[in-house]
C-alpha positions, 0 to 999 in steps of 0.5 A: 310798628305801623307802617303809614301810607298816604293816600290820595283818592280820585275816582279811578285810582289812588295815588300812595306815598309810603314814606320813601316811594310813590306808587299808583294803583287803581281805585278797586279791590285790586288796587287795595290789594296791591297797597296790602303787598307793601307791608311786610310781616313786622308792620302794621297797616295804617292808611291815611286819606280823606273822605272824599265822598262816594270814591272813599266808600271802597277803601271804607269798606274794604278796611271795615272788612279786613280789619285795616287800621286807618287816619281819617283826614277831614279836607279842612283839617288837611289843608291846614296842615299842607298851609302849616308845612308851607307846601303850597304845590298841589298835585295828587302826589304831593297830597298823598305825601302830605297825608302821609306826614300827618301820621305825626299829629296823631297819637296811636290810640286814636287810630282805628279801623273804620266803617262805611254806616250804609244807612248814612251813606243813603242819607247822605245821598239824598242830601247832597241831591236835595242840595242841588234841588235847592240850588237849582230852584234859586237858579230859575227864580232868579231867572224869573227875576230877570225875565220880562214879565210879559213874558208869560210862557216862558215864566210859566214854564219855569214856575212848573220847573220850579213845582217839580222840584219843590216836589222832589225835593219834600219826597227826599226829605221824607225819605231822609226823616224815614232813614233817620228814624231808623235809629231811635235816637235820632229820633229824639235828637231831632226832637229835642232840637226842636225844642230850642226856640228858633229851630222847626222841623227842617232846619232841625233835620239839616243840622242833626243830618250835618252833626251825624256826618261828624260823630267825633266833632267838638263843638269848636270843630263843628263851627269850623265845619259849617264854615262859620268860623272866623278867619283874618288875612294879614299881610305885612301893614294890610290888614284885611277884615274877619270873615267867616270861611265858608268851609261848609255847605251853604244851604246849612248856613243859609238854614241856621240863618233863618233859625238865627234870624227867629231865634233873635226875636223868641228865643231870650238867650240869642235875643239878649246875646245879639242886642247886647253885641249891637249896644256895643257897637257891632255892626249888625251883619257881625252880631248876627253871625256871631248869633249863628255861631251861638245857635250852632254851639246851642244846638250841638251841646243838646245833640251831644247832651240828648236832652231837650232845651231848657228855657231860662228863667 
């Protein structure tokens, strides 16, 4: 019998819910400690939290460490869940009472205990810093834009700005590819992303990054993870447009894009897939969405498959 507690994670503590009563403790060994004194001798342990980057890392471990069985709630799927029960309210409590009730979506045999992959959690680090790298260098471009371009020391002092980073961001693409690599299967998972036409090599390294962050996804899951899954907002006679979410990161979309707009050219299957959308009559901007989307299933079915791309005839 398992005795279920949701948890909420923040950087210093934990809120807990274990069915009846709301607890608090901090975020350390200690307070692990003190979630393992709620359980008595006929229960079994089973946490139920999300993966809340670097402040999940503990508990990971701690559980990886003493065999401590747990459910792992992706944000998306949680907050679907907390819309699906109409609670509305958010606070770290009522997250931790809502993480707690998803204990019933989930069959006993696909509850386990986890583990921290260190190698990931290095990749991972870096990838969230290349991120903000990239988002820091379209920020000073865009002040380039709107500078006066008579303005020349200024515009030169944010050129060398934009340098560096540009120069720091290819070191931790290296240093990403280089912890890849350590796994021989990566390897030629990348490689064979390689060989879908439209894919080079760093939109090839962001996706394979992206797909090993979810090992257990499906193919309709990934879509919904990168934030290129369709939503609609309806309500009473107003009737909005579809749109994509928006869930993930967007420097992988804006990658996949890039790819999607080469793929539409070279490679025959998008090309076909994308004109055959415009001959009916959708718009271009929803063709070449809907083309990302393809690519992106494109790309996972090889990832999953770890064959290389098989142009058709």
């Amino acid at each position: 019998m398992y005795k279920y507690i949701g948890i909420d994670i923040s950087k210093s503590s934990l809120d807990l819910y274990d069915g009846k009563k709301s607890y608090k403790v901090s975020n350390t060994i200690t307070g692990f400690r003190e979630i393992k004194k709620l359980v008595n001798k006929k229960e079994e342990l089973c946490l139920i939290f999300e993966p809340t980057g670097i402040y999940s890392h503990p508990l990971i471990e701690y559980c990886s460490k003493y065999s401590i069985k747990a459910i792992i709630v992706g944000s998306k799927e949680a907050r679907d869940y907390a819309r699906s029960i109409k609670q509305r309210s958010k606070t770290d409590k009522i997250d931790a009472k809502v993480l707690y009730r998803y204990h019933t979506q989930i069959e006993t045999k696909d509850i386990t205990i986890p583990s921290l992959d260190i190698n990931m959690r290095k990749i991972t680090q870096r990838r969230n810093v290349y991120e903000k790298y990239q988002q820091m260098i379209r920020q000073l471009k865009n002040l380039i834009e709107a500078t006066n371009h008579k303005d020349k020391t200024l515009i030169n002092s944010l050129q060398k700005q934009i340098k560096q980073l540009e120069k720091s961001s290819n070191n931790l693409l290296v240093e990403i590819e280089n912890l890849l690599f350590e796994h021989e299967n990566n390897k030629q998972a990348f490689n064979n992303l390689q060989t879908i036409p439209g894919i080079a090599k760093k939109s090839a390294l962001v996706i394979l990054m992206e797909f090993l962050r979810y090992p257990t996804a499906n193919s309709k899951q990934i879509v919904a993870l990168m934030g290129l899954d369709p939503i609609v907002k309806e309500s009473g006679i107003f009737k909005g447009k579809s749109r994509i979410s928006k869930q993930g990161g967007q420097y992988f979309r804006t990658k996949i894009y890039m790819a999607t707009i080469v793929a539409i050219k070279y490679n025959d299957r998008l090309k076909v897939f994308y004109e055959k959308l415009i001959s009916n009559g959708k718009p271009k901007k929803l063709a070449l969405i809907a083309s990302m989307r393809k690519l992106l299933r494109i790309a996972f079915a090889i990832f999953k498959s770890n064959k290389p791309y098989l142009v058709s005839n």
